[in-house]
C-alpha positions, -999 to 999 in steps of 0.1 A, spaced: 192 -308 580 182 -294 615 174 -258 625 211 -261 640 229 -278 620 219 -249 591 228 -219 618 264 -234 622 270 -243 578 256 -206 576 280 -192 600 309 -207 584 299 -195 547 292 -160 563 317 -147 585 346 -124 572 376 -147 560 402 -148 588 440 -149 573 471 -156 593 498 -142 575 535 -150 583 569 -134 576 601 -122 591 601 -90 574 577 -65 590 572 -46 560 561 -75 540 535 -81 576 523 -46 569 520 -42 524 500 -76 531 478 -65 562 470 -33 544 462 -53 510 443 -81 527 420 -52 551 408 -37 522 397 -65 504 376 -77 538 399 -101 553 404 -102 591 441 -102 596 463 -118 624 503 -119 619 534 -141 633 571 -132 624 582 -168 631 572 -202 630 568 -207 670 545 -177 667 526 -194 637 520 -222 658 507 -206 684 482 -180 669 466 -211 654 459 -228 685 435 -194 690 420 -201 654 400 -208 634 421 -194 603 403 -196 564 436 -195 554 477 -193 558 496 -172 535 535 -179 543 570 -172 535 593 -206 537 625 -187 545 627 -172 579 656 -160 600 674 -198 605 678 -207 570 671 -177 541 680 -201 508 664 -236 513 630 -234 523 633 -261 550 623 -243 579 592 -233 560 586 -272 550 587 -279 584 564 -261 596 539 -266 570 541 -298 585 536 -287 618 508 -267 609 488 -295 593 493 -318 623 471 -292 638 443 -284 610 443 -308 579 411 -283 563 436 -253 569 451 -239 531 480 -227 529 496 -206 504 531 -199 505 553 -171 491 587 -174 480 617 -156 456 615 -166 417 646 -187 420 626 -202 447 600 -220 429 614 -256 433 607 -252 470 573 -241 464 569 -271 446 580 -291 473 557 -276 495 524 -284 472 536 -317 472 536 -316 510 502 -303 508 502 -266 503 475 -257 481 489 -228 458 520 -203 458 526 -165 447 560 -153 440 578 -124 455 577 -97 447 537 -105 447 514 -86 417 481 -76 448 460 -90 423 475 -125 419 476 -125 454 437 -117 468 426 -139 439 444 -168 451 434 -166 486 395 -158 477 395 -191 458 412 -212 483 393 -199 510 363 -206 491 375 -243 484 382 -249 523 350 -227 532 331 -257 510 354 -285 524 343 -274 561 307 -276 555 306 -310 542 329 -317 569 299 -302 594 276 -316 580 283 -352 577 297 -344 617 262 -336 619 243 -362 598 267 -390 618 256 -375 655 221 -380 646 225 -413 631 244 -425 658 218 -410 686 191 -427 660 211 -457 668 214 -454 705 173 -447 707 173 -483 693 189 -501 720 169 -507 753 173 -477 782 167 -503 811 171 -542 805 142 -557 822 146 -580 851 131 -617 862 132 -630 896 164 -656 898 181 -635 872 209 -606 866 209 -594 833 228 -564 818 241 -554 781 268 -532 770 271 -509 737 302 -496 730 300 -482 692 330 -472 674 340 -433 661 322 -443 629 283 -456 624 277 -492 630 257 -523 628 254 -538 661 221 -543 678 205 -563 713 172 -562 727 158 -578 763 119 -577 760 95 -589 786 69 -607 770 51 -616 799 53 -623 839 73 -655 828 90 -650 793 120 -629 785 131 -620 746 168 -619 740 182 -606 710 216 -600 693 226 -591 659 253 -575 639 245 -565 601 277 -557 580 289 -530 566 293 -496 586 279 -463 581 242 -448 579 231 -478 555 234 -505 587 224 -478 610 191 -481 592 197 -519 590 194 -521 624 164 -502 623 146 -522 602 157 -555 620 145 -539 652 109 -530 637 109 -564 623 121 -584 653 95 -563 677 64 -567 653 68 -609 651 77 -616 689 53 -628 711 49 -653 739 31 -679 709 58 -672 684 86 -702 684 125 -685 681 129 -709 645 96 -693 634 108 -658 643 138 -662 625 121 -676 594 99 -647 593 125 -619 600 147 -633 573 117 -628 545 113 -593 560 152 -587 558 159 -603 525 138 -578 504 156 -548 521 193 -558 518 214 -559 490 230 -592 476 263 -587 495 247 -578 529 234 -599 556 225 -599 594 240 -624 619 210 -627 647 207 -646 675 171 -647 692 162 -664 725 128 -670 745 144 -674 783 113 -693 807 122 -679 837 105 -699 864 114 -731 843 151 -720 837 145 -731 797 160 -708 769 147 -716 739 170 -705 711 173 -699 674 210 -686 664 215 -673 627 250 -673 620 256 -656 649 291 -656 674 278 -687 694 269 -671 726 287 -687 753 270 -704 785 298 -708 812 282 -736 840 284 -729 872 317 -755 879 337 -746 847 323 -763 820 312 -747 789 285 -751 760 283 -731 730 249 -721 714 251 -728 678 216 -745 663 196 -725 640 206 -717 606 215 -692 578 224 -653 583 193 -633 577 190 -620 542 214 -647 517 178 -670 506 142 -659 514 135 -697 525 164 -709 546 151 -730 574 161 -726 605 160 -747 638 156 -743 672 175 -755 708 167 -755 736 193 -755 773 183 -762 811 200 -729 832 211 -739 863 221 -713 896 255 -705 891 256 -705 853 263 -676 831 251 -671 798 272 -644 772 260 -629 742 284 -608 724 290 -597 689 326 -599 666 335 -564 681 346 -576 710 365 -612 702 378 -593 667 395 -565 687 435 -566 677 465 -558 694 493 -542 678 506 -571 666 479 -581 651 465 -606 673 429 -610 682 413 -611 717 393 -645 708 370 -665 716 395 -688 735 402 -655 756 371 -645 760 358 -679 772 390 -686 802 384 -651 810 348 -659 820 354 -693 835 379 -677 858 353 -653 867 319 -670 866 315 -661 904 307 -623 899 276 -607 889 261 -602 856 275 -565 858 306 -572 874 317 -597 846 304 -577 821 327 -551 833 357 -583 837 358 -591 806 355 -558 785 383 -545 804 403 -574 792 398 -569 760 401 -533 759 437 -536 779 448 -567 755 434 -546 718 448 -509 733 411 -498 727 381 -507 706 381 -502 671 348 -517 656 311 -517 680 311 -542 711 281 -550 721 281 -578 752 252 -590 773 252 -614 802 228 -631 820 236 -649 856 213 -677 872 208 -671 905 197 -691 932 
């Protein structure tokens, strides 16, 4: 835990508890006020639900102690139910205690199974009462700091993450290259590289380990350490792949594994040289329509320490464009269900094989993004045009 991250988890165990208390009498507002002061609370008060709703919004609260029965409706409780409602459409961490009339208790009831954490009846004993909020402050007090800290834990991943990827894509004379991240609200598993090996040779790299979370975060990690320390200009792509896959297989678990694709592009020669492990098949669009999918290689990294693997090998020409992308981006659904695809992905290409690598790049994430209504799991797309 950072110097920060422990600053903000103190300042939320520290600080006096703040209580929004709600009622429509003002002498229940005021016994409460004065009860609640004494004990060290910091009050704030609302005689109606429209004024609950908006001293939230100038939270944060530790805690909501509320009658259900205001001036609309004084025997069922139902105004009070629906703004508990209300109120946790706006702060799901937020407790709530309610107060209500002995004969009231089946409402109360209600409420809890709505969500409210605990209820006092009126006329309250003080006692009852300050006990109940210190312990349900205490429990969302708690709540909140694994909350912050897993908030914090998941930025630093995720910036962990980001430090893997490239910061500038190296370029080779005849050639437009460019790669797009876009990671999901939660930790994943995609990874690419573009490595210059030399004044000729280029290193291409996609891979997508499953699972989510901080355990593929440091996946990817590992692949990336792996990948970097066995490429070289001498090092075949089937070779590299062999090798990484020993290296992976003793760090993942017997239901994880690592798609990878790994290319050595010949820049002056317009060769790429290819190994693809279970990988989407990246997708080289020609430069008069016709396309070619990049499938020869072998297992996903990690399911048997000796798979073999082979290797393939494609003539560019000017005019072609070559796609890597991972499941993120042909996976994405619309609300119906319905993927984007690979047969989507592909005509959307062909239709636009005359832009740039950047401007196609930007072509067909934006139709994916419009057909899916936004990304759910990391993209991760790279494309390469031929130039003349």
């Amino acid at each position: 835990m950072n110097a920060m991250t422990e600053e903000m988890v103190s300042d939320v165990q520290t600080k006096p508890p703040r209580v929004l208390i709600a009622d429509d009498q003002q002498a229940v507002l005021d016994a409460l006020r004065l009860l609640l002061k004494q004990e060290g609370y910091e009050i704030e008060a609302a005689s109606s639900p429209a004024a609950v709703l908006s001293t939230l919004a100038n939270g944060p609260f530790d805690a909501l102690l509320m009658d259900l029965n205001y001036a609309r409706d004084t025997t069922s409780g139902q105004e009070g139910l629906d703004l508990v409602a209300r109120v946790q459409e706006i702060d799901r961490t937020l407790p709530i205690v309610v107060m209500t009339a002995w004969s009231s208790v089946p409402v109360a009831v209600e409420a809890m199974r709505r969500g409210v954490r605990d209820f006092v009846e009126k006329p309250w004993n003080n006692d009852a009462v300050v006990r109940t909020l210190q312990q349900q402050v205490n429990v969302a007090r708690e709540e909140r700091r694994q909350i912050l800290l897993a908030e914090q834990e998941a930025a630093l991943a995720r910036e962990t993450e980001r430090g893997l990827l490239p910061r500038e894509i190296p370029q080779m004379p005849g050639y437009e290259i460019c790669g797009a991240w876009q990671p999901a609200s939660t930790l994943g598993g995609d990874y690419f590289d573009a490595r210059r090996l030399n004044d000729q040779l280029l290193a291409l790299s996609i891979a997508d380990v499953s699972g989510k979370g901080t355990s593929a975060a440091l996946l990817v990690s590992n692949l990336q350490a792996a990948v970097r320390a066995s490429s070289s200009a001498d090092v075949p792509p089937c070779e590299l792949c062999h090798g990484v896959n020993k290296l992976m297989r003793s760090n993942l678990g017997q239901d994880r594994f690592v798609t990878f694709f790994y290319g050595l592009l010949d820049a002056p020669a317009r060769q790429l040289t290819y190994c693809n492990a279970g990988h989407n098949a990246p997708v080289l669009v020609r430069a008069g329509g016709s396309v070619e999918r990049l499938h020869c290689g072998g297992l996903v990294l990690g399911l048997a320490v000796e798979a073999p693997y082979e290797q393939g090998t494609v003539q560019l020409e000017p005019g072609d464009r070559l796609l890597l992308f991972t499941d993120g981006l042909t996976e994405a659904n619309n609300a119906e269900g319905e993927e984007f695809g690979e047969e989507r992905l592909i005509e959307t290409a062909v239709e636009n094989r005359g832009l740039s690598a950047k401007g196609l790049e930007g072509k067909l994430l934006a139709a994916a993004a419009a057909f899916s209504s936004g990304f759910t799991d990391d993209v991760t797309l790279v494309v390469v045009a031929v130039s003349g």
